[in-house]
C-alpha positions in Angstrom: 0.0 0.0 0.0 1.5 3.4 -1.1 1.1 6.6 1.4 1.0 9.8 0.4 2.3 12.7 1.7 0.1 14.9 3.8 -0.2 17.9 1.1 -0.7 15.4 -2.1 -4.4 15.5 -1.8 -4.4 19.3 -0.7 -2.2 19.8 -3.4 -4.5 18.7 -6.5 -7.5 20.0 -4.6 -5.9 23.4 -4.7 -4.4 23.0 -8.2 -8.4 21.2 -9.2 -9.5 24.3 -7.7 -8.0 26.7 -9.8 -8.0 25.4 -12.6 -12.0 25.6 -12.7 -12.1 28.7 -11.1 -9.8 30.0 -14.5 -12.0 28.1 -16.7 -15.4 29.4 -14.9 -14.3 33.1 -14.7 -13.3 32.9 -18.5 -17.0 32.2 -19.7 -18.7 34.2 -17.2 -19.3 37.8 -15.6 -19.3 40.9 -17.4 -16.5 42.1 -19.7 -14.3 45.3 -18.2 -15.0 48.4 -20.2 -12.9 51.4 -20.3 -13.4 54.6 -19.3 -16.0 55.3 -22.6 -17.5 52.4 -22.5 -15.6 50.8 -25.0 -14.7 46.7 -24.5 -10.9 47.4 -24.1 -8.6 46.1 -27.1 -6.6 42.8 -27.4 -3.6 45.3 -27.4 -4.2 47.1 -24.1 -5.4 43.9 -22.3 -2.2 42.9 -23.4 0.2 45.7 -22.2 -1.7 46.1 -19.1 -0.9 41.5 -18.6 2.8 42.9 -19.2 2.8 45.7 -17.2 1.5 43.2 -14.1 3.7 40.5 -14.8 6.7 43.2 -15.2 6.1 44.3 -11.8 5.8 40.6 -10.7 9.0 39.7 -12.1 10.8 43.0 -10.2 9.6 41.7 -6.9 11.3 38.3 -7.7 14.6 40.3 -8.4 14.5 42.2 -5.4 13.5 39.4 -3.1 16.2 37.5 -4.4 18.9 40.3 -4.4 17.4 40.8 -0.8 18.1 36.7 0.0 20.4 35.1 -2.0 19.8 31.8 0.2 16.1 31.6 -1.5 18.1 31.5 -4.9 17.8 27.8 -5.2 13.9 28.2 -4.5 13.1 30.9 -6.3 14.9 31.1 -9.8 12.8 28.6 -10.7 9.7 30.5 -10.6 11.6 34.1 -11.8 12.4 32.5 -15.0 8.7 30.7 -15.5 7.7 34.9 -14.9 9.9 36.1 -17.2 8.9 33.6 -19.7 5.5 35.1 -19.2 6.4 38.6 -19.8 7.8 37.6 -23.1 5.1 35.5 -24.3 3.1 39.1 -23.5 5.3 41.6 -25.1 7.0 44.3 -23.6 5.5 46.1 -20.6 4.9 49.9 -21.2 7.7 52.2 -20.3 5.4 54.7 -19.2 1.6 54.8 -18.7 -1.0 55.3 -21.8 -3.4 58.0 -21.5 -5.7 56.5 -23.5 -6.0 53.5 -20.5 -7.0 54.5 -17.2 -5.9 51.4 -15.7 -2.3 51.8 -16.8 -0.1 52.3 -14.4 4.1 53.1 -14.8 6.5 51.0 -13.9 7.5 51.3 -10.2 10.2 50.0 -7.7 9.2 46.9 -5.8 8.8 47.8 -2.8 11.8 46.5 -0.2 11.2 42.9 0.7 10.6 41.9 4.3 14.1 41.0 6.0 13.2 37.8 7.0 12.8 35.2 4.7 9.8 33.2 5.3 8.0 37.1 5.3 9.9 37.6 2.1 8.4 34.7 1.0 4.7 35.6 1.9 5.1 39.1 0.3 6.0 37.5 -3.1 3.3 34.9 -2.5 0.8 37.4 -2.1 2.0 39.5 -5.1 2.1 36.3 -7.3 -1.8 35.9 -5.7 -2.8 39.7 -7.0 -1.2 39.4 -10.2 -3.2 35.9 -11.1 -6.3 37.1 -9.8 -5.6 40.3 -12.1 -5.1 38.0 -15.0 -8.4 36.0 -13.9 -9.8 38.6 -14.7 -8.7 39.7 -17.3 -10.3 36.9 -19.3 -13.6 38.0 -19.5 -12.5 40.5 -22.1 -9.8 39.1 -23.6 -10.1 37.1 -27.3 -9.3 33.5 -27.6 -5.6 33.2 -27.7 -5.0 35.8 -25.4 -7.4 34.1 -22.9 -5.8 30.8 -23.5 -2.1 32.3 -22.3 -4.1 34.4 -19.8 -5.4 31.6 -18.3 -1.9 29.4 -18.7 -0.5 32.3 -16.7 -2.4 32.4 -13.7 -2.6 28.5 -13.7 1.3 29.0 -13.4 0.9 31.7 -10.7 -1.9 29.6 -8.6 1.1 26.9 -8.6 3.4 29.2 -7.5 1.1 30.7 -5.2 1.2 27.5 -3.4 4.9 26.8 -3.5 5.7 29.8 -2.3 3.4 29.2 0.8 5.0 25.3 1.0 7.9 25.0 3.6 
């Protein structure tokens, strides 16, 4: 008889979890508009995925320039983020006045100095950007919505390593 560990179950129940929560929010709710009322474009969904996953991505820098020990943990994941912001585009330099949900680029803020805090702060940034790109889908075309969804199926995972010890 095989055990399992004590998080296997949790694990897939979590992963299970999210996965239909992506697929559900995808199909349902109303579509964001912009300020006019206008469905925003494929392009600005787009920038605005980038600009989120940018930010992401900067945290991961600075938590790992902050604990160098957490390299071996994290890298991992920074690379799986910056694989995303390719497979975006570039993030906006500076904000577009034509989107009022653009925001500029900004410092991360410092990370915590301890590093299971350190740890939680990127867990809970890695949270808000995939609930961000959650909901994103409801206005996004196809393929974007496809990699939309990929990417915050990648950040609930990382969510939940991040929060593993």
């Amino acid at each position: 008889m095989t055990t399992r560990g004590a998080d296997g179950p949790r694990r897939r129940r979590v992963l299970a979890g999210g996965a239909a929560a992506l697929l559900l929010s995808g199909c349902s709710g109303p579509a964001r508009r912009e300020a006019d009322g206008r469905a925003p474009t494929e392009s600005t969904l787009r920038a605005q995925a980038a600009d989120r996953s940018a930010e992401l991505l900067r945290r991961y820098d600075a938590t790992l320039a902050a604990h160098p020990a957490l390299g071996p943990r994290l890298r991992p994941l920074r690379e799986q983020v910056a694989r995303h912001v390719q497979a975006l585009g570039p993030p906006r330099a500076t904000p577009q006045a034509a989107s009022p949900h653009a925001t500029a680029p900004s410092a991360s803020p410092t990370p915590p100095g301890d590093e299971k805090a350190a740890l939680g702060a990127l867990a809970e940034a890695e949270r808000r950007t995939t609930e961000a790109h959650t909901a994103a889908l409801a206005a996004a075309p196809g393929e974007l919505a496809r990699l939309l969804a990929s990417i915050a199926a990648a950040g609930a995972a990382h969510t939940y390593l991040l929060g593993a010890d």
